[in-house]
N, C-alpha and C positions, 0 to 999 in steps of 0.2 A: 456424376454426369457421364454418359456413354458416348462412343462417337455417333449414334445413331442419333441422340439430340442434337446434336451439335451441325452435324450435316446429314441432312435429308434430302440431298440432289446427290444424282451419281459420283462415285469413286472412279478414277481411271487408274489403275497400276500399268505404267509399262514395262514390261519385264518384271519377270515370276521368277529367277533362280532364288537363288536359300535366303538372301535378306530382303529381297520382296516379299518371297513364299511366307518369310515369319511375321514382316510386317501384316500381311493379309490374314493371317491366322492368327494374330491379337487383336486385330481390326474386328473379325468375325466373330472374337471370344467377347468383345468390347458391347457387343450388340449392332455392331454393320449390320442392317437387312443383305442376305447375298445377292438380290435381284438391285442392288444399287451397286454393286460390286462389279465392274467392267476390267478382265484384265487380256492386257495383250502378248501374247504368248508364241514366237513362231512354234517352238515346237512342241505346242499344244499342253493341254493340261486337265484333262478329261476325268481325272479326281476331282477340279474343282467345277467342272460344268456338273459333274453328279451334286452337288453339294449348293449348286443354284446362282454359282455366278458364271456372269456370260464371259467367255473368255473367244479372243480374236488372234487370229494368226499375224493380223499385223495393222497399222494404225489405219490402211485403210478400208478397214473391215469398219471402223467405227461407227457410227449414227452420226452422219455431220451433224445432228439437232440433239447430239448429245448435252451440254451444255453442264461441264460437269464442276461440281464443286470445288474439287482439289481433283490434281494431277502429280500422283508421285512416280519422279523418273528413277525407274534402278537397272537403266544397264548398265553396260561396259563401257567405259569411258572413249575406247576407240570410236563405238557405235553410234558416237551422239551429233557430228555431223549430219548425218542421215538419217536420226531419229527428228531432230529440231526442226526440220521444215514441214515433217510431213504432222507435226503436231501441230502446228501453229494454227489453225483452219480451225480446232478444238478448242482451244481457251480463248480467255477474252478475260477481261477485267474482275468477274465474277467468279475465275476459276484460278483460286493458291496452285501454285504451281511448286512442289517439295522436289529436291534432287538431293538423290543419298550418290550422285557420281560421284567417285573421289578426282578431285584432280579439277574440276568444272566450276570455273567461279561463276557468281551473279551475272556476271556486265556480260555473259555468253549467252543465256538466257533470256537476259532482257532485252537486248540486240535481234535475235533471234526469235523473236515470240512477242515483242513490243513493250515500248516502256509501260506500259502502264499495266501490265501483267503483273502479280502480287508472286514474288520467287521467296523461297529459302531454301538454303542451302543447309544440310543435313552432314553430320558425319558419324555415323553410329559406328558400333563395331559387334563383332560375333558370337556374343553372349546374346544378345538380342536372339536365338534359337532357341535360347531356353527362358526368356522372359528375363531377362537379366542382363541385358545389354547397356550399354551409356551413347547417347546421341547428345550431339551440340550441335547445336543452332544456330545461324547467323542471317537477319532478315535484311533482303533487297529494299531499292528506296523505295519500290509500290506497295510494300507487305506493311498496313496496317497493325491494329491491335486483335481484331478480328481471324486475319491470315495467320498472324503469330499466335494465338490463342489454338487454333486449327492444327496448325503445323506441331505443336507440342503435342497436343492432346493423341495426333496419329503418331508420333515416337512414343511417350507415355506406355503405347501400347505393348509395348515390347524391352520396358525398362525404365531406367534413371533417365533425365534429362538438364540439360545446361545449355544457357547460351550466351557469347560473346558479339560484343558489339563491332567488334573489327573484323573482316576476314580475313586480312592477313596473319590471324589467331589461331585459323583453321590447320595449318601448316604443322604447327605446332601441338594443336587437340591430336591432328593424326598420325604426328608422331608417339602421342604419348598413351593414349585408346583406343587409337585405330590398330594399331598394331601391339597395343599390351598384353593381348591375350595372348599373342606368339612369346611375348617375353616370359610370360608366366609359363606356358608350356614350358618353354626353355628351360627354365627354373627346377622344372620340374624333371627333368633328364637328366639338370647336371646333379641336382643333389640322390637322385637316384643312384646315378652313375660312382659319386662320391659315397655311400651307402654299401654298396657293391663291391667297391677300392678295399673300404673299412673291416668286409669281409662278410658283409650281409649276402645270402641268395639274392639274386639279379629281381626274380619275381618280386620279395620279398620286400627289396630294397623300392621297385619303381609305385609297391602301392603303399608303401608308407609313408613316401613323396606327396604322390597325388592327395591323399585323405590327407595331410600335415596341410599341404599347401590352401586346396578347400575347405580345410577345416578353419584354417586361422583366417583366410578370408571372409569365411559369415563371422565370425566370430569381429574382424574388423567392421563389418556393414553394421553390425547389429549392437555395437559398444559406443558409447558416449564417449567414449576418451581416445584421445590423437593416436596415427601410430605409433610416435615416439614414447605414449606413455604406456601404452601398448607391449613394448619391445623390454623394456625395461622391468615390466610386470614378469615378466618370464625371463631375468636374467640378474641370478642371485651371485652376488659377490664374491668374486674368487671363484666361478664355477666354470662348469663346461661352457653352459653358452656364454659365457662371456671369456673366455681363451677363444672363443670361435668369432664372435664377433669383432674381437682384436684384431683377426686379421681381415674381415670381410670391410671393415671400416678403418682400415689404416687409409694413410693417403694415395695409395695408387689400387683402393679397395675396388665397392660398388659405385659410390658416389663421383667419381671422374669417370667409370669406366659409363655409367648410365648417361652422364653429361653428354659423352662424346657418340655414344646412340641416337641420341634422342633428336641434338642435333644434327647429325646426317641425315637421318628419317626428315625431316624437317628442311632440310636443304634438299633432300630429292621431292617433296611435296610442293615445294616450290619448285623445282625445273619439270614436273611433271602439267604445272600452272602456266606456264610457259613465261 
């Protein structure tokens, strides 16, 4: 099923930067017609008017008789004061209202735009550019099975999908996939760096990193079996990797040190929530 079945009333995107711009460009790989495609852009975006959707400088350029299916919001969290009233005129009860804001609960929203507005709240993260992102879900009290069916199907676009029933879940998703592709980078510097140390060239050492790291990662997506049996598959008794991972999993290893990340990430998701 494409998103063009599913919804054949306009698309509103507000804000086009890199995880709107990707969402729209799965959307339009998904089969979106681009003349249902409305996005709002101050600072324009003249690739996608070539390509047939109508793009606006700002919401109120819009059609007030637009009357659009879904409304996904992807600015800047500062910006949504000022984005939320001048939307509100645009939806109505007929139009899912998706936010990929980090930081924006429901009850803002729905306050803001009225209850009976069908909201979810979205938290993807930055693989989504490559088709390979993870978004989690969590539906407000107006979002149906319908909105919820809606709201997957336009993350789908751009990846894996999950959803929890709490939002105070979200805090937590975005410590742990919002920001996991930074830790992976990470990962991927330090064992470069340790590569390097070992007495590898520097080049040498950062693309052996990078292909190891992506390589065991399809290799995780694409295997029936846990990490842990995983990890194990690749560490023969008495060997290297496991003199190495003695020390990465002793007790002041990875596992305390990821604990006490994950939760800070998590406790600023929450004060960022207010």
């Amino acid at each position: 099923m494409t998103t063009e079945t599913i919804l054949d009333r306009p698309m509103l995107l507000v804000g086009c930067g890199k995880m709107g711009g990707a969402m729209l460009d799965g959307w339009l790989r998904d089969g979106l017609a681009p003349e249902l495609a409305h996005v709002v852009e101050p600072a324009g975006a003249p690739d996608l008017a070539a390509r047939g959707v109508r793009v606006h400088g700002d919401l109120s350029a819009v059609p007030a008789d637009l009357d659009p299916g879904a409304v996904v919001v992807a600015v800047k969290p500062q910006t949504m004061d000022k984005v939320l009233p001048a939307l509100k005129p645009l939806v109505s009860a007929r139009s899912l209202v998706l936010s990929i804001a980090a930081g924006k609960r429901i009850a803002l929203f729905e306050t803001a735009l009225g209850a009976g507005v069908p909201v979810v709240r979205a938290m993807p993260n930055t693989p989504a550019a490559v088709g390979r992102g993870m978004t989690v879900l969590v539906g407000g009290r107006a979002a149906g099975p319908a909105d919820k069916a809606l709201a997957e199907r336009l993350c789908a676009a751009v990846g894996a999908v999950g959803w929890v029933e709490d939002e105070g879940q979200i805090d937590a998703v975005t410590a742990l996939s919002g920001g996991g592709p930074a830790y992976v980078f990470l990962l991927i510097e330090v064992m470069a760096k340790a590569g390097a140390a070992a007495g590898l060239d520097p080049d040498l050492a950062m693309r052996l990193a990078r292909e190891t790291v992506t390589g065991a990662g399809e290799l995780a997506r694409l295997s029936s079996e846990p990490a842990d049996q995983l990890r194990r598959n690749v560490t023969s008794p008495a060997g290297t990797t496991e003199r190495a991972l003695n020390v990465l999993m002793a007790d002041d290893g990875l596992q305390p040190l990821f604990d006490r990340a994950i939760a800070a990430a998590a406790a600023r998701s929450r004060e960022l929530a207010g």
